[in-house]
N, C-alpha and C positions, 0 to 999 in steps of 0.2 A: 915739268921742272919747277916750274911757279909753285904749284901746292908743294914739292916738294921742301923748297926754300923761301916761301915767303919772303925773307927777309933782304934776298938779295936782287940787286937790278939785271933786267935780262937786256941786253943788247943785241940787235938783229942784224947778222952777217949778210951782206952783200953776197948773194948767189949768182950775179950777172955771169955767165960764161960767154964762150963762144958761140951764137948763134942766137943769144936767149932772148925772147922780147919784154924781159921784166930786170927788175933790180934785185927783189927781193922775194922769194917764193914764201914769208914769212906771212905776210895777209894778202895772201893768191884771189884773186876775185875768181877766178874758176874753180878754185877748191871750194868755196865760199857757195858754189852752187850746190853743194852735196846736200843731204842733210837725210836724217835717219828712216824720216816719211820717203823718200825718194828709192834711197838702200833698199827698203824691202819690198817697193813697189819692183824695181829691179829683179830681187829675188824669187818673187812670187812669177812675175809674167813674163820672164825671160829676155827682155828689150835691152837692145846695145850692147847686146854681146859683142864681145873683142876676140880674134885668135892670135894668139902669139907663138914663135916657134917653140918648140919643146926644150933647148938648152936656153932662152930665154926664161920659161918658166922656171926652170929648176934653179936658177942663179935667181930667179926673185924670190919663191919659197926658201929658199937659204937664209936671202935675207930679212924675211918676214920673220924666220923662227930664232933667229939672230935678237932683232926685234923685241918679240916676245920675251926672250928668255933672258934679257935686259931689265924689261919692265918688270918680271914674275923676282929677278932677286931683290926688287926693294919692297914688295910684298910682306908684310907683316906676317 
């Protein structure tokens, strides 16, 4: 959103819910451990794999292509 607007200030919404042990999922110190060397060490050797049930997945590829096809209309 930043490169998209430059110009304007972003302010970070309080994500605390019920349960949650953070304030703010905007600079997540767990997300913070990802990074692109990891991603494809992942990819490549198959580690940490996760199963989820099958109408889980399908309501999150929903929203992944949801996602996408957000990002793909501001696409030049």
């Amino acid at each position: 959103m930043k490169q998209l607007a430059p110009d304007k200030e972003f302010i970070e919404a309080p994500t605390m819910g019920e349960g949650a042990t953070c304030k703010s999922c905007a600079h997540c110190p767990w997300m913070a451990m990802n990074s692109l060397h990891n991603l494809l060490a992942v990819l490549e050797q198959g580690h940490n794999e996760i199963h989820v049930d099958e109408s889980v997945r399908v309501k999150a590829l929903r929203s992944t292509r949801r996602m996408l096809d957000f990002a793909r209309s501001f696409m030049p």
